[in-house]
Structures are given as C-alpha cells and as structure tokens.
Biopython code that builds the backbone (N, CA, C, O; Angstrom):
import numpy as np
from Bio.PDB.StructureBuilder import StructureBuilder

atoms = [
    (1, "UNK", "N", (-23.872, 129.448, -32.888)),
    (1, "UNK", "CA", (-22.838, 130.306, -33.425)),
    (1, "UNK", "C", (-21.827, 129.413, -34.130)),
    (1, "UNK", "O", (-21.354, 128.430, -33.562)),
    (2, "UNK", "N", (-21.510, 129.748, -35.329)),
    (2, "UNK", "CA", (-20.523, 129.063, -36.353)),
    (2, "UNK", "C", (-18.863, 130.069, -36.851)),
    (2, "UNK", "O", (-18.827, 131.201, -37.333)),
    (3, "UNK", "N", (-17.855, 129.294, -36.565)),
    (3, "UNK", "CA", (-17.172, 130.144, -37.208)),
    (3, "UNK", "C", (-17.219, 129.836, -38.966)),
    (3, "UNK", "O", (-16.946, 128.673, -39.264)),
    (4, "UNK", "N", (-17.531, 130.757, -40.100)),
    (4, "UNK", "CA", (-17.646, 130.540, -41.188)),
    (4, "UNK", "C", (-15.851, 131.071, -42.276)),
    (4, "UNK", "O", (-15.207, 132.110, -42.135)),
    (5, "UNK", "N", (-15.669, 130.346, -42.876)),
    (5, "UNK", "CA", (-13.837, 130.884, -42.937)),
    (5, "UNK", "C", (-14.779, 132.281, -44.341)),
    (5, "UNK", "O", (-15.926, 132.534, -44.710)),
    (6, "UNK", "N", (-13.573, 132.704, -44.592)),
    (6, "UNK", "CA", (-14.119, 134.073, -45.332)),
    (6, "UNK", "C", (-13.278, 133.826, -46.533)),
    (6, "UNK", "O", (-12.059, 133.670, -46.460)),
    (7, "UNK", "N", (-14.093, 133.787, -47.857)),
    (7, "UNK", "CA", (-13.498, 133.229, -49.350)),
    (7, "UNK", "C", (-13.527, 134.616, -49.866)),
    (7, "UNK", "O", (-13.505, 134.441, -51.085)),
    (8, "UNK", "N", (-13.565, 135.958, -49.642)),
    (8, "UNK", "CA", (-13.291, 137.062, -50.473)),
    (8, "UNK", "C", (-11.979, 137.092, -50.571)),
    (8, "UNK", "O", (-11.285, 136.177, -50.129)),
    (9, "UNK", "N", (-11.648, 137.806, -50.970)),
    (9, "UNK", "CA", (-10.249, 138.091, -51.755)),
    (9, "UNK", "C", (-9.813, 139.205, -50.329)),
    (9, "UNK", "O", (-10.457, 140.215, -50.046)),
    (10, "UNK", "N", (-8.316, 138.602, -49.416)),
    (10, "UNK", "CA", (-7.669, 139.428, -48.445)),
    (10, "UNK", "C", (-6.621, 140.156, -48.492)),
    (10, "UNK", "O", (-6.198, 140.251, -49.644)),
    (11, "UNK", "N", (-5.984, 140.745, -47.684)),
    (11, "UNK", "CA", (-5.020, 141.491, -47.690)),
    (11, "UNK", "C", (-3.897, 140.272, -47.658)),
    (11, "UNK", "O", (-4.409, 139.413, -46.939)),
    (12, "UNK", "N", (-2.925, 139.918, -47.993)),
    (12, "UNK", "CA", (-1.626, 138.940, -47.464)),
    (12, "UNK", "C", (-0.970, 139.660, -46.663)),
    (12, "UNK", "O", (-1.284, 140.805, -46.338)),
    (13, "UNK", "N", (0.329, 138.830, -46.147)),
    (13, "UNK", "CA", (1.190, 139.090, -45.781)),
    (13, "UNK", "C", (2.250, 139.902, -46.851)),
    (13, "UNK", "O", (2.595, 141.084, -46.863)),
    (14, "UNK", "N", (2.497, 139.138, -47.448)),
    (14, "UNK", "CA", (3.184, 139.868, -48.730)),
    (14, "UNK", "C", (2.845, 140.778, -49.180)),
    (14, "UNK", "O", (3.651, 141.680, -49.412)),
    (15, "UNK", "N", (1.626, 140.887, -49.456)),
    (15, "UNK", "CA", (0.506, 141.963, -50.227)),
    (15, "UNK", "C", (1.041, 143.225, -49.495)),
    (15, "UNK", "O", (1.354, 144.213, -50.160)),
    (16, "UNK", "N", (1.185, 143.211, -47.766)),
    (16, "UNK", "CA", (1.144, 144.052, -47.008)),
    (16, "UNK", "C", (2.611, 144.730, -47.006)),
    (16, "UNK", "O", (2.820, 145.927, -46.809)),
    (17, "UNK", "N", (3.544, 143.786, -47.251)),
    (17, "UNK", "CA", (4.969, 143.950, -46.988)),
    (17, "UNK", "C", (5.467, 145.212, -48.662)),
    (17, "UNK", "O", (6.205, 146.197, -48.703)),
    (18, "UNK", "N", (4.579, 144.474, -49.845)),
    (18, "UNK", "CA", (4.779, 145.277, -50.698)),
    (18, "UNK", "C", (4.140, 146.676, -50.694)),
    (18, "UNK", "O", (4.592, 147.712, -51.183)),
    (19, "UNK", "N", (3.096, 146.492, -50.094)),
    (19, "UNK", "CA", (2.381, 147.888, -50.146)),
    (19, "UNK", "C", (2.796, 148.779, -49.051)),
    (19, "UNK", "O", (2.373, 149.928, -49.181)),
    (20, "UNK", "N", (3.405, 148.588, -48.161)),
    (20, "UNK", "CA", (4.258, 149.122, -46.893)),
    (20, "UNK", "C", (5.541, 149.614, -48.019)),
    (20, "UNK", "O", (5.366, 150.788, -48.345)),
    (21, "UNK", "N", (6.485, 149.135, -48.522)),
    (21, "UNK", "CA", (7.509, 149.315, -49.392)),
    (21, "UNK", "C", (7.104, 150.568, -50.624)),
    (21, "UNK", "O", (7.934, 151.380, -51.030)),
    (22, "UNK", "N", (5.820, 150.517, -51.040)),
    (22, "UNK", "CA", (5.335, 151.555, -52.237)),
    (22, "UNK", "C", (5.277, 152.757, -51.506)),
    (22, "UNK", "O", (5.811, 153.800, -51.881)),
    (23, "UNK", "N", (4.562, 152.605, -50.352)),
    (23, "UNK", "CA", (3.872, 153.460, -49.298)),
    (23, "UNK", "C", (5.261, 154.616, -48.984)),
    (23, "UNK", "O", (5.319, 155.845, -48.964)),
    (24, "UNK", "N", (6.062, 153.760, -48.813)),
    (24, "UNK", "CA", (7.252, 154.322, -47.845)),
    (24, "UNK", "C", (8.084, 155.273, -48.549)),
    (24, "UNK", "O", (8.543, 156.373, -48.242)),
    (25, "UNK", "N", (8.174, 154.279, -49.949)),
    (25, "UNK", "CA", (9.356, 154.846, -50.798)),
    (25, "UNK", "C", (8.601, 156.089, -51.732)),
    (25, "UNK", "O", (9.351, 156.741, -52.459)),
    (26, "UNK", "N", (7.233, 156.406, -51.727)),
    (26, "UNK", "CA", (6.236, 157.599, -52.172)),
    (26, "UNK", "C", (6.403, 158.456, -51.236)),
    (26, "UNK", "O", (6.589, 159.633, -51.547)),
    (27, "UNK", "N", (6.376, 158.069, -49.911)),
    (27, "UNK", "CA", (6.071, 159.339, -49.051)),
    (27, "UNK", "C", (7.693, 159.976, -48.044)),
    (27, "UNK", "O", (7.786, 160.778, -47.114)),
    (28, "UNK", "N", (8.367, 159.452, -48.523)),
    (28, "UNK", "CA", (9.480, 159.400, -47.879)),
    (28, "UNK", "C", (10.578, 159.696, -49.048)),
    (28, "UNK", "O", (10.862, 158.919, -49.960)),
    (29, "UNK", "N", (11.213, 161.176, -48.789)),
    (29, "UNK", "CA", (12.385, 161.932, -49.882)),
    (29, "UNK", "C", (13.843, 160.962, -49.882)),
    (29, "UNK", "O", (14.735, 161.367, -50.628)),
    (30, "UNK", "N", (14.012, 160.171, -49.374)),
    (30, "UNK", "CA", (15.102, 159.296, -49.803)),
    (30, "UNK", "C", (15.873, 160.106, -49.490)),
    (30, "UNK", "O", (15.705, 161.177, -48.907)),
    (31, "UNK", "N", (17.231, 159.371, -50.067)),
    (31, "UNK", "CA", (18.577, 160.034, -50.083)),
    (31, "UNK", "C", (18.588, 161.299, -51.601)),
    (31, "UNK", "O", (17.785, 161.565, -52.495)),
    (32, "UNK", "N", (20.150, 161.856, -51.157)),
    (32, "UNK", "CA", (20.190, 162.496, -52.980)),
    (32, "UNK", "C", (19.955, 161.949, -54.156)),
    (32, "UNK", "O", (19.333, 162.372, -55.130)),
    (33, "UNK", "N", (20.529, 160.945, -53.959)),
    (33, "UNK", "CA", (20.764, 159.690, -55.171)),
    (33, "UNK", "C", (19.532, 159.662, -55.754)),
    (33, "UNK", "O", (19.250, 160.009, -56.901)),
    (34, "UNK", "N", (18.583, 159.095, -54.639)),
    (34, "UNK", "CA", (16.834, 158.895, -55.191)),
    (34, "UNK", "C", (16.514, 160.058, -55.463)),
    (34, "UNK", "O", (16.343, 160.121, -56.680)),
    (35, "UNK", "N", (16.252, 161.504, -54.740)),
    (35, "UNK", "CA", (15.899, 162.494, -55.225)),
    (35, "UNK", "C", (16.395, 162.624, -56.805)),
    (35, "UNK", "O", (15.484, 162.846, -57.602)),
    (36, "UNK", "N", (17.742, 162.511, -57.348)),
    (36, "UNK", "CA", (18.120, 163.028, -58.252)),
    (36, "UNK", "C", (17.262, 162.029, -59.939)),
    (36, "UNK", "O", (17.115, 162.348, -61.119)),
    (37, "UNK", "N", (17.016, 161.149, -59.350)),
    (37, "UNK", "CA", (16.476, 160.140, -60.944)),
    (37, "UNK", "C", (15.087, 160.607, -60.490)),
    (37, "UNK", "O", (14.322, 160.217, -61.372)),
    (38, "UNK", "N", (14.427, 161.218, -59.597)),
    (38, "UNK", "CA", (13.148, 161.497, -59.793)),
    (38, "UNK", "C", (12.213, 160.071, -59.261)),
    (38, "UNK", "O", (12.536, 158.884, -59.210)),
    (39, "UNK", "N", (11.060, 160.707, -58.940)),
    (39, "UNK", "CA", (10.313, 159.218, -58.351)),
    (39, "UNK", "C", (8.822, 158.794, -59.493)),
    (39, "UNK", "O", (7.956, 159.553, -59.927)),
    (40, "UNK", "N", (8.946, 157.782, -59.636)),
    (40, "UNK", "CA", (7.273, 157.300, -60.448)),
    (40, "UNK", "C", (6.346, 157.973, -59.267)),
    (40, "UNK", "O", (6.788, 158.418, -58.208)),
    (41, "UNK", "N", (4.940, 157.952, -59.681)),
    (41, "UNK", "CA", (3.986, 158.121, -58.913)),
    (41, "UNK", "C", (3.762, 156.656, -59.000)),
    (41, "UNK", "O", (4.213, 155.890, -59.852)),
    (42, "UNK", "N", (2.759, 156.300, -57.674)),
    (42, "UNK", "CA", (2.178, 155.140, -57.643)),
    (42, "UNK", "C", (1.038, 155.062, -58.807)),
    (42, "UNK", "O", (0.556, 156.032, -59.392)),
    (43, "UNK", "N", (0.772, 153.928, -58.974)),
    (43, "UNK", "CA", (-0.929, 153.486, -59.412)),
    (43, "UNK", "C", (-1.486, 153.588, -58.811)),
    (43, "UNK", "O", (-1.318, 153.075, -57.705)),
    (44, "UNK", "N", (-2.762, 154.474, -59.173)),
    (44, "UNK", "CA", (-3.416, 155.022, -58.304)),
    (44, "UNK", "C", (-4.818, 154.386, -58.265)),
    (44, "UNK", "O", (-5.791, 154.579, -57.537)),
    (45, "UNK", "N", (-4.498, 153.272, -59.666)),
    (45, "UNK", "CA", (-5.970, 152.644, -59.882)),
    (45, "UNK", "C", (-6.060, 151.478, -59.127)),
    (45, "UNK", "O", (-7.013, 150.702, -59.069)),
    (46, "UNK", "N", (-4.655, 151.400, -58.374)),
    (46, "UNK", "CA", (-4.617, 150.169, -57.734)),
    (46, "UNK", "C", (-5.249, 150.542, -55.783)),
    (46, "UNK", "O", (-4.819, 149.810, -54.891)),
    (47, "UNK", "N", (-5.891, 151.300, -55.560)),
    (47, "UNK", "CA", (-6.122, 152.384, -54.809)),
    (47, "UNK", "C", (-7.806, 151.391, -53.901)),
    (47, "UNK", "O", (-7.966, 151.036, -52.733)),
    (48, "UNK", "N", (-8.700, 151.268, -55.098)),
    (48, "UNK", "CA", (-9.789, 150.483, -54.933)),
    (48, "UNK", "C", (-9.467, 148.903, -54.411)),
    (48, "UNK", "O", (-9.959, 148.286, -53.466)),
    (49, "UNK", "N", (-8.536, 148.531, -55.314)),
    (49, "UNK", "CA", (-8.425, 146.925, -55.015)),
    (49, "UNK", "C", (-8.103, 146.676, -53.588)),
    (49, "UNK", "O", (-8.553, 145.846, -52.798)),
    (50, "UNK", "N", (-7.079, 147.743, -53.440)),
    (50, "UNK", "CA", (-5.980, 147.620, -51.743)),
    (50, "UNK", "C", (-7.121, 148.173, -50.884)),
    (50, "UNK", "O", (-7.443, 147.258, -50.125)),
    (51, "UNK", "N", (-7.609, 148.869, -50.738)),
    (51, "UNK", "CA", (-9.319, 149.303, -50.200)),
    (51, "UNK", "C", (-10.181, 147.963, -49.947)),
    (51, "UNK", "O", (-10.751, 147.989, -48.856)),
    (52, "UNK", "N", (-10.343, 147.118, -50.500)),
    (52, "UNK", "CA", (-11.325, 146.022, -50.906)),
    (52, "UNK", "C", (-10.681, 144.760, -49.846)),
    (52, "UNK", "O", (-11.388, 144.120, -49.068)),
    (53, "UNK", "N", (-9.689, 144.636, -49.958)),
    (53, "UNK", "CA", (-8.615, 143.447, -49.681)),
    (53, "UNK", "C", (-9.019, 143.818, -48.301)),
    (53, "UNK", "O", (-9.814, 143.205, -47.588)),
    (54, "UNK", "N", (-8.154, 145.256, -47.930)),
    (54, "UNK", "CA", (-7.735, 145.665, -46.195)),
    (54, "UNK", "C", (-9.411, 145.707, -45.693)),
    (54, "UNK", "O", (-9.453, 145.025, -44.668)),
    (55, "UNK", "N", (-10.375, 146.074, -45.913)),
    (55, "UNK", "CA", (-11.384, 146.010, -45.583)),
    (55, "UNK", "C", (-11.941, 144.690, -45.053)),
    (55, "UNK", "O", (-12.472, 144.525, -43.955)),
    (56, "UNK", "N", (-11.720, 143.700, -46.083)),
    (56, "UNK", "CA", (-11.977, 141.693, -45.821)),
    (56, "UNK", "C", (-11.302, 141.811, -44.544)),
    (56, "UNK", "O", (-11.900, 141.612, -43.486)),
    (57, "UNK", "N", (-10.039, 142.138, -44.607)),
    (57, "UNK", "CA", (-8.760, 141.502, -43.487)),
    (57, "UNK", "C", (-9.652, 141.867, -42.096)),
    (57, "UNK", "O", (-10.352, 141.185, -41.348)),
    (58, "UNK", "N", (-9.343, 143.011, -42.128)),
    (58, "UNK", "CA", (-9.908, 143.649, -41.170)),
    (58, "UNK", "C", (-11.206, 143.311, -40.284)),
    (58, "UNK", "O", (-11.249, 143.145, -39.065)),
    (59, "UNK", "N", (-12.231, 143.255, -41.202)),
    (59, "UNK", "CA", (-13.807, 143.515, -40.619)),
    (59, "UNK", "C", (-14.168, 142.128, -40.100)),
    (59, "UNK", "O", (-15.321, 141.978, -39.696)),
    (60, "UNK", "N", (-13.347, 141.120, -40.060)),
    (60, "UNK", "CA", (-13.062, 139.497, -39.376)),
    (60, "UNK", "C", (-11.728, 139.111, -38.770)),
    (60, "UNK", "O", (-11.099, 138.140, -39.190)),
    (61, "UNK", "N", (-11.323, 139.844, -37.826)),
    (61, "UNK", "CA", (-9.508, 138.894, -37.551)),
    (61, "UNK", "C", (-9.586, 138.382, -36.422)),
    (61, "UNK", "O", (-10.566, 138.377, -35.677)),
    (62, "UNK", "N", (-8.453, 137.884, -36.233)),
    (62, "UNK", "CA", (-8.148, 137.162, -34.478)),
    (62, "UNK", "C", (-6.874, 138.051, -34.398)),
    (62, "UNK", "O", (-6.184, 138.616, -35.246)),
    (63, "UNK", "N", (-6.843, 137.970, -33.289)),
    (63, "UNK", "CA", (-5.497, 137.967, -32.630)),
    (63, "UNK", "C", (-4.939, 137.763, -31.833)),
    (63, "UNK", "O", (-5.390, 138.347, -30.847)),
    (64, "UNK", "N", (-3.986, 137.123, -31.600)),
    (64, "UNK", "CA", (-3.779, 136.224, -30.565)),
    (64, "UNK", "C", (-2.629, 136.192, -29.873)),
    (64, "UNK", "O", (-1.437, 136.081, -30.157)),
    (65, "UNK", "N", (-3.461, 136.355, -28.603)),
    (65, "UNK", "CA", (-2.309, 137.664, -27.233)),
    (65, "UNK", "C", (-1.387, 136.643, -26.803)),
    (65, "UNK", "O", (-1.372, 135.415, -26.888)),
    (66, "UNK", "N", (-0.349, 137.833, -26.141)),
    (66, "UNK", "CA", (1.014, 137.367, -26.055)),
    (66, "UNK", "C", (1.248, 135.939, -25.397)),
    (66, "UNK", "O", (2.118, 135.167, -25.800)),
    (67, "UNK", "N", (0.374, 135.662, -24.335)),
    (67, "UNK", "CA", (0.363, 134.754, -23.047)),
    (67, "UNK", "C", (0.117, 133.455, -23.824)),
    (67, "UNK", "O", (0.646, 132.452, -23.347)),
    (68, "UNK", "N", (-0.625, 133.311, -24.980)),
    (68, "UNK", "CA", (-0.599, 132.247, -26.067)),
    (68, "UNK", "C", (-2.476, 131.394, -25.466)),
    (68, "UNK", "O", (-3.049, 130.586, -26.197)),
    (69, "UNK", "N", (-2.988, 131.785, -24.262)),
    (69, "UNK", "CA", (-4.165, 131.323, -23.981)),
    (69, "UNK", "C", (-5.156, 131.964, -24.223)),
    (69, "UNK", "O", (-6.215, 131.529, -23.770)),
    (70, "UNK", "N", (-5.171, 133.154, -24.975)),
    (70, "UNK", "CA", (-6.246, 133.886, -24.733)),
    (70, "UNK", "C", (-6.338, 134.464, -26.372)),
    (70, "UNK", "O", (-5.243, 134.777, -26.838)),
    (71, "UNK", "N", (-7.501, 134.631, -27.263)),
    (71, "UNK", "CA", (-7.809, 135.618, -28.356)),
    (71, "UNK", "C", (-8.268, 136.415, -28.380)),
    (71, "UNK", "O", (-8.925, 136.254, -27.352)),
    (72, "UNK", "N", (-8.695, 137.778, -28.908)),
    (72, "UNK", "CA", (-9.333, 138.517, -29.243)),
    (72, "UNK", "C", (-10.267, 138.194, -30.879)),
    (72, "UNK", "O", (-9.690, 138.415, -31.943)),
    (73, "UNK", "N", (-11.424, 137.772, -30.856)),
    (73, "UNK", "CA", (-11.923, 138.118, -32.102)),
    (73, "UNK", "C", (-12.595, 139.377, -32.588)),
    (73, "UNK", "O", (-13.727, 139.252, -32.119)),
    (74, "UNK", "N", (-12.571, 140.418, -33.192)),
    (74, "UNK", "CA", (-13.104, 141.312, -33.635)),
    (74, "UNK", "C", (-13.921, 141.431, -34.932)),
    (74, "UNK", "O", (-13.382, 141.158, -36.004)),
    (75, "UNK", "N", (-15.349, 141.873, -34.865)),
    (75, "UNK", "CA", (-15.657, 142.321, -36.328)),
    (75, "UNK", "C", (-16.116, 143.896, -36.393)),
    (75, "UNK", "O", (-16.989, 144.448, -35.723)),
    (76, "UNK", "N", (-15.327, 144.411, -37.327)),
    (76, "UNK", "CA", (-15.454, 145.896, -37.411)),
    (76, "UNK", "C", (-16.718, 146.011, -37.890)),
    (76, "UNK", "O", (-16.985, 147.212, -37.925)),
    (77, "UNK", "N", (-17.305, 145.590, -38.139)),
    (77, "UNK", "CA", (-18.917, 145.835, -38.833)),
    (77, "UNK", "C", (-20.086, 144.505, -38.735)),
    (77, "UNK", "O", (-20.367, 143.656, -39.581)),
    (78, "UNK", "N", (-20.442, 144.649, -37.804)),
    (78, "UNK", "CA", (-21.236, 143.650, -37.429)),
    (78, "UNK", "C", (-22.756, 143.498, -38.574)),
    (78, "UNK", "O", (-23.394, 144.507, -38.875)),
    (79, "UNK", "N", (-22.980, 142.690, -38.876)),
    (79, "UNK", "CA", (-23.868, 142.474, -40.132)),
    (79, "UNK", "C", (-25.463, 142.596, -38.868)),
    (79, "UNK", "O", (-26.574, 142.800, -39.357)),
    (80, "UNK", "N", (-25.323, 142.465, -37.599)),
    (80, "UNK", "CA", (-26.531, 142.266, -37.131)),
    (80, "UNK", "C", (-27.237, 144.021, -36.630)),
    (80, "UNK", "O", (-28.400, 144.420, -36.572)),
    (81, "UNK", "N", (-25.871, 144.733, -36.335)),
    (81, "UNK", "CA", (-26.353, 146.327, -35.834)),
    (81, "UNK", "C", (-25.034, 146.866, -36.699)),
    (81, "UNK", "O", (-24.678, 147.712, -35.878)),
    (82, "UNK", "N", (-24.222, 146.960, -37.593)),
    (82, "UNK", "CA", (-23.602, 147.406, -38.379)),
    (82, "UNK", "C", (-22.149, 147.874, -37.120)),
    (82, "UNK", "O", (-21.416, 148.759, -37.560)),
    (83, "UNK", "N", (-21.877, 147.478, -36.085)),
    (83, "UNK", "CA", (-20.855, 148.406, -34.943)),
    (83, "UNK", "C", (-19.859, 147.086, -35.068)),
    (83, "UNK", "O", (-19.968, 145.995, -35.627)),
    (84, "UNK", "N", (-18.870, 147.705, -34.296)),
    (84, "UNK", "CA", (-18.135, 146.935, -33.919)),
    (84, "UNK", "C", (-17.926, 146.245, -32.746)),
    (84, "UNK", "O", (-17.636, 146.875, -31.729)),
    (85, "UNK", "N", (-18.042, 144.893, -32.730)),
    (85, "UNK", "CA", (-17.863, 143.941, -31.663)),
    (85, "UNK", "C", (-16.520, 143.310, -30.990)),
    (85, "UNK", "O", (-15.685, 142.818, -31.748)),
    (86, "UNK", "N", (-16.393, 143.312, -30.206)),
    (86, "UNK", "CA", (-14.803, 142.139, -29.819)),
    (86, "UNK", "C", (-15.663, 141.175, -28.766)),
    (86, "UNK", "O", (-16.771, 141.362, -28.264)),
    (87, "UNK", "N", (-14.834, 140.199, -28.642)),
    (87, "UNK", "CA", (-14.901, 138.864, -27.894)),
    (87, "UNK", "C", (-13.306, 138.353, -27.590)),
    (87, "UNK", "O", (-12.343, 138.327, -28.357)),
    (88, "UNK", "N", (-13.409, 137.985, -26.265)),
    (88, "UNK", "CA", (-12.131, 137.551, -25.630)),
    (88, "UNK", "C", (-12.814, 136.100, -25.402)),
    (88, "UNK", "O", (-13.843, 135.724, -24.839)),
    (89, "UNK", "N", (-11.502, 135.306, -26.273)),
    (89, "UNK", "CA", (-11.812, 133.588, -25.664)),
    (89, "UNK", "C", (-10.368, 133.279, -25.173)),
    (89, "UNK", "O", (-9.280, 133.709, -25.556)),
    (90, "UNK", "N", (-10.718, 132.378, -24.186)),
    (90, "UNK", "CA", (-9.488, 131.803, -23.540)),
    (90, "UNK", "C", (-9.373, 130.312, -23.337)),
    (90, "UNK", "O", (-10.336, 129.690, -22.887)),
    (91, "UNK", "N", (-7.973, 129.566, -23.721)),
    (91, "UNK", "CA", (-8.249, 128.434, -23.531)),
    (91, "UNK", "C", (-8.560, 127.621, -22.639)),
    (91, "UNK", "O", (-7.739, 127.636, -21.722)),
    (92, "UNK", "N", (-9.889, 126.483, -22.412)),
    (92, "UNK", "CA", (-9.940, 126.024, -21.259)),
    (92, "UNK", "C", (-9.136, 124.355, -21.701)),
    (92, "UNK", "O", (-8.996, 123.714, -22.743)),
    (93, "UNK", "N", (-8.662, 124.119, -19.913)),
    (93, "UNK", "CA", (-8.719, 122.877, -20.342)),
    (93, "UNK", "C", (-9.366, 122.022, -19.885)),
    (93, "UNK", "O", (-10.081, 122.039, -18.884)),
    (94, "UNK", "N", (-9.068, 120.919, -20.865)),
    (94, "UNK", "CA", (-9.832, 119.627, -20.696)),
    (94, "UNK", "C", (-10.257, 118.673, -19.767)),
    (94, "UNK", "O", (-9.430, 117.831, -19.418)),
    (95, "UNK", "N", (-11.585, 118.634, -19.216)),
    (95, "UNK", "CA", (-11.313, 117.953, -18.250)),
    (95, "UNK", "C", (-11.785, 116.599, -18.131)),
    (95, "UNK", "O", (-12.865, 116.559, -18.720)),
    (96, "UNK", "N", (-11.471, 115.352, -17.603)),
    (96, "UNK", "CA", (-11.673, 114.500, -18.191)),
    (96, "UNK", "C", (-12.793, 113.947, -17.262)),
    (96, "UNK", "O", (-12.771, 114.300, -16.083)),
    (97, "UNK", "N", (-13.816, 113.068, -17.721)),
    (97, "UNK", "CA", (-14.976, 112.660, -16.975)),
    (97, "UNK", "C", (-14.933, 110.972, -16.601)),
    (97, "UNK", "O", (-15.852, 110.457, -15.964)),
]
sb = StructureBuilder()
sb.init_structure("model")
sb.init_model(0)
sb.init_chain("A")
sb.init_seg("    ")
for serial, (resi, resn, name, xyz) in enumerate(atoms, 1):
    if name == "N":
        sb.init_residue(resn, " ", resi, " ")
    sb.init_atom(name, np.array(xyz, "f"), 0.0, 1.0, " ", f" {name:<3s}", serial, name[0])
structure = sb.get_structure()
C-alpha cells in the first residue's frame, strides 16, 4: 500500500472561503441597502469547475482528530468496489531496539 499525492486540480482553502462568500451573499436577502441596488446572479458556468475541484478534495482527505494522535483517512469512492472506505491510524511510538 502506497500513499500516492493527488495532481488534479482541488478545492483550496481560499477557493472555499470565496465560494462560501458567493454562496451566502446569493442565498441570503441582506439588509435594505443590498435589497435596494438589486443582486447579480452568480456564474452559473462556473457550476462544473466547483463540482470537479470539491469532488478531488473530497474523494481522498485526512483528517486529523482533535487528540493530535490519531487520523481518519477516507475515500468516498473506492476505485477497487466503487464505496466508501475510512481507516483510523494512530500514532505509534518508537521503539528503540
């Protein structure tokens, strides 16, 4: 078993922070002020790309629990039965011989 790093194109941090901000300020009536100048619609062609990105992020992450010894790896789509898998690793330590 290899961990292999993943070169598709991901979701960022930033990526996420802006698209949380589009998200919010579309679905959410604001104050008067905003109501009154009217709102853009989003790009909607940008719809596929953000689809593509969150999908990479996703279908490979870690995460790594509070206690700081222990991960969760998950893949939402396992390439061997198509399901989703998790694995809990925890750090061991070293012992010396």
């Amino acid at each position: 078993m290899e961990v292999v790093p993943i070169d598709q194109p991901h979701l960022t941090k930033r990526e996420l922070q802006r698209l949380y901000g589009e998200c919010g300020d579309f679905l959410h009536r604001g104050n008067i002020e905003q109501l009154m100048k009217g709102r853009r619609l989003p790009d909607l062609s940008e719809i596929g790309a953000w689809f593509k990105k969150i999908t990479v992020l996703l279908n490979h992450h870690q995460i790594q629990l509070f206690d700081g010894q222990r991960q969760l790896w998950v893949l939402m789509q396992s390439d061997s039965d198509g399901k989703v898998h998790a694995f809990e690793f925890e750090r061991l330590e070293r012992q010396h011989l």
